[in-house]
C-alpha positions in Angstrom: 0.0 0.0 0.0 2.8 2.0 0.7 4.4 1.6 -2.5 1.4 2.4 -4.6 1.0 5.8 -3.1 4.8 6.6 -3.1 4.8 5.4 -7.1 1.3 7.4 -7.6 3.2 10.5 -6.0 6.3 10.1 -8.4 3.9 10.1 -11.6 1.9 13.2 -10.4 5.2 14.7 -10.1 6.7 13.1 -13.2 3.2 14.5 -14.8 3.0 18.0 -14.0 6.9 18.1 -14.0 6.6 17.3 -18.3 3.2 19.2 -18.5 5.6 22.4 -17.4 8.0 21.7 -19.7 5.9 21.5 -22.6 3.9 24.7 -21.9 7.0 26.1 -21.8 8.4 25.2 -24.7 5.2 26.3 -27.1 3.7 28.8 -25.0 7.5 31.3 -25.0 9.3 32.0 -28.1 13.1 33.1 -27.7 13.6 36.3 -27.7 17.4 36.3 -28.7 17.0 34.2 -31.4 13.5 36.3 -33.0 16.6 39.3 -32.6 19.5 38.3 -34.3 16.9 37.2 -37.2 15.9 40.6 -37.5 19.5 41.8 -37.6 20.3 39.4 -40.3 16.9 40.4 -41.9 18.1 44.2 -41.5 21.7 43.6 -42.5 20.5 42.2 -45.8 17.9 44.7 -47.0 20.7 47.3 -45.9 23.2 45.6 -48.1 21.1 45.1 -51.0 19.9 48.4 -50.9 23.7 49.6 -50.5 24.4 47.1 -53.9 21.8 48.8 -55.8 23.0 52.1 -55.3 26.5 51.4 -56.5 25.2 50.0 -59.7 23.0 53.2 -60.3 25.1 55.7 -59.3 27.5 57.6 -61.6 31.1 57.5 -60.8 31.8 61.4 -60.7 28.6 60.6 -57.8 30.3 57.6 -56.0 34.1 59.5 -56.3 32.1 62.7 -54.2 30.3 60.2 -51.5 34.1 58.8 -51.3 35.6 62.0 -50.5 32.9 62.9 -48.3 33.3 59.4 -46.8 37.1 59.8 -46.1 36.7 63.3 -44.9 33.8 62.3 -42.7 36.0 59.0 -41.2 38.9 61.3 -40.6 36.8 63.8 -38.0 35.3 60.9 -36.4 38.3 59.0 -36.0 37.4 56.0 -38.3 39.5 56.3 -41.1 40.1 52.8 -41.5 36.1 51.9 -41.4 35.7 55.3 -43.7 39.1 53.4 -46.5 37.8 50.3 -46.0 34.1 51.3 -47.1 35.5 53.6 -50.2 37.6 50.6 -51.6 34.7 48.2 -51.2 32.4 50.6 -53.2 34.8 51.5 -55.7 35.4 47.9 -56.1 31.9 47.2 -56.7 31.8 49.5 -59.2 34.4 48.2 -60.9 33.3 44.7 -60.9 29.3 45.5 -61.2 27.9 47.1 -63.6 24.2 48.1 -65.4 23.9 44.3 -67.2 25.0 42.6 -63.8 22.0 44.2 -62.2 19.6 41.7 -63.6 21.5 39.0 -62.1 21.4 40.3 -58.7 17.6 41.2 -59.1 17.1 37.8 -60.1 18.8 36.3 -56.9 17.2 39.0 -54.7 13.7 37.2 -56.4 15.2 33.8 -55.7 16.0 34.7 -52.0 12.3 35.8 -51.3 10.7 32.7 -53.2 12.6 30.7 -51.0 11.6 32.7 -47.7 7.7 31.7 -47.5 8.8 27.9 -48.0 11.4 28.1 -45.2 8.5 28.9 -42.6 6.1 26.7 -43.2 
């Protein structure tokens, strides 16, 4: 008799002890996790935003946002950020131009297909 109410206790305990757990685990999102997504999410609309103004952008535009940029990085005290950020952009330029920019729409496109299907 003994051991039936000691083993009767365990599984209430055992019950409400998994019961918790699963509350827990459906009823609470994480919080960290839902915030470095939206960094990531942020970080690539800033980027793609950033690689669409290189493409359209004129270079006698682009060489006056570099100066500015230099100048700028050299009163705040960044001037390697400010070099760093002028070499990248110039390289883009270089390397992307006007007919490239279909390609990148078209993996932009690809990227947000593939978004919906992720969540489901």
């Amino acid at each position: 008799m003994n051991n039936d109410k000691t083993n009767l206790n365990n599984n209430e305990h055992t019950e409400s002890f998994t019961s918790g757990s699963q509350n827990m685990n459906t009823s609470k999102k994480n919080p960290v996790l839902e915030f470095v997504l939206n960094v990531a999410d942020t970080a690539k609309y800033i980027w793609e935003q950033y690689l669409e103004w290189i493409i359209d952008v004129s270079w006698g535009k682009l060489f006056l946002a570099s100066l500015l940029t230099l100048i700028a990085g050299g009163l705040l005290c960044v001037q390697s950020l400010a070099t760093w950020l002028v070499i990248g952009s110039l390289l883009l330029k270089c390397f992307i131009g006007k007919e490239d920019q279909q390609i990148v729409n078209q993996a932009i496109q690809q990227t947000e297909d593939k978004k919906p299907d992720e969540e489901s």
